[in-house]
C-alpha positions as CSV (number, residue, x, y, z in Angstrom):
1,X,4.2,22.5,4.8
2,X,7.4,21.5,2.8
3,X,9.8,19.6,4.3
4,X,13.2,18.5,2.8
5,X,15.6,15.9,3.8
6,X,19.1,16.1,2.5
7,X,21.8,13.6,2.3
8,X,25.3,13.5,0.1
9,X,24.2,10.0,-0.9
10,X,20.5,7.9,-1.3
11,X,21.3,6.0,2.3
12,X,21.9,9.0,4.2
13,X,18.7,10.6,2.7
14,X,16.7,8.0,3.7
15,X,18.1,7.9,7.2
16,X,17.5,11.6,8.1
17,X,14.0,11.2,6.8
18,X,13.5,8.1,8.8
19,X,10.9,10.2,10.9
20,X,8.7,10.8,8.2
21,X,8.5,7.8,6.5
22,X,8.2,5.5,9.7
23,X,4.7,7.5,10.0
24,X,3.7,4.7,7.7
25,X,3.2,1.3,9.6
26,X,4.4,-0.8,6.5
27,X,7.6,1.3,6.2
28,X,8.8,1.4,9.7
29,X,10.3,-2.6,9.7
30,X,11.7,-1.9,6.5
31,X,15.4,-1.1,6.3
32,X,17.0,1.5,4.2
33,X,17.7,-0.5,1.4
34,X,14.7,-1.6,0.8
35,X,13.3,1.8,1.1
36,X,15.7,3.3,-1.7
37,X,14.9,0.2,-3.9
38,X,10.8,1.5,-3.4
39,X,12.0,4.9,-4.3
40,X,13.8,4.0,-7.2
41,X,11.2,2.3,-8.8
42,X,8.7,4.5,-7.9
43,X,6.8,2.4,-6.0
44,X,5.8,4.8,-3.1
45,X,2.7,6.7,-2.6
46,X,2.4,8.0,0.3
47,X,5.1,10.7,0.9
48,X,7.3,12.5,-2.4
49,X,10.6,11.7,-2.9
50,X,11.2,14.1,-5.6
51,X,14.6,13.4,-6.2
52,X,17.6,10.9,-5.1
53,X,20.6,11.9,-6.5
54,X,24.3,10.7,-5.3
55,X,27.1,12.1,-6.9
């Protein structure tokens, strides 16, 4: 199963998939910054990001 979470910049992204990447214990007391920092240096393993983009 796909799933895709969709935002009109990275911050909202990251906050609808909140649900999927709090499945991770080290993720879940992170905040959204730091999660989009990970993501842009491609630094995360364990779910795909495939592609941040804010226009």
């Amino acid at each position: 199963m796909t799933e895709a979470y969709v935002g009109q910049a990275e911050q909202e992204t990251v906050v609808s998939a909140r649900g999927l990447i709090d499945q991770w214990p080290e993720y879940v007391d992170m905040d959204d910054e730091e999660i989009i920092e990970m993501l842009c240096e491609d630094e995360v393993c364990e779910f795909d990001m495939v592609q941040i983009q804010a226009k």
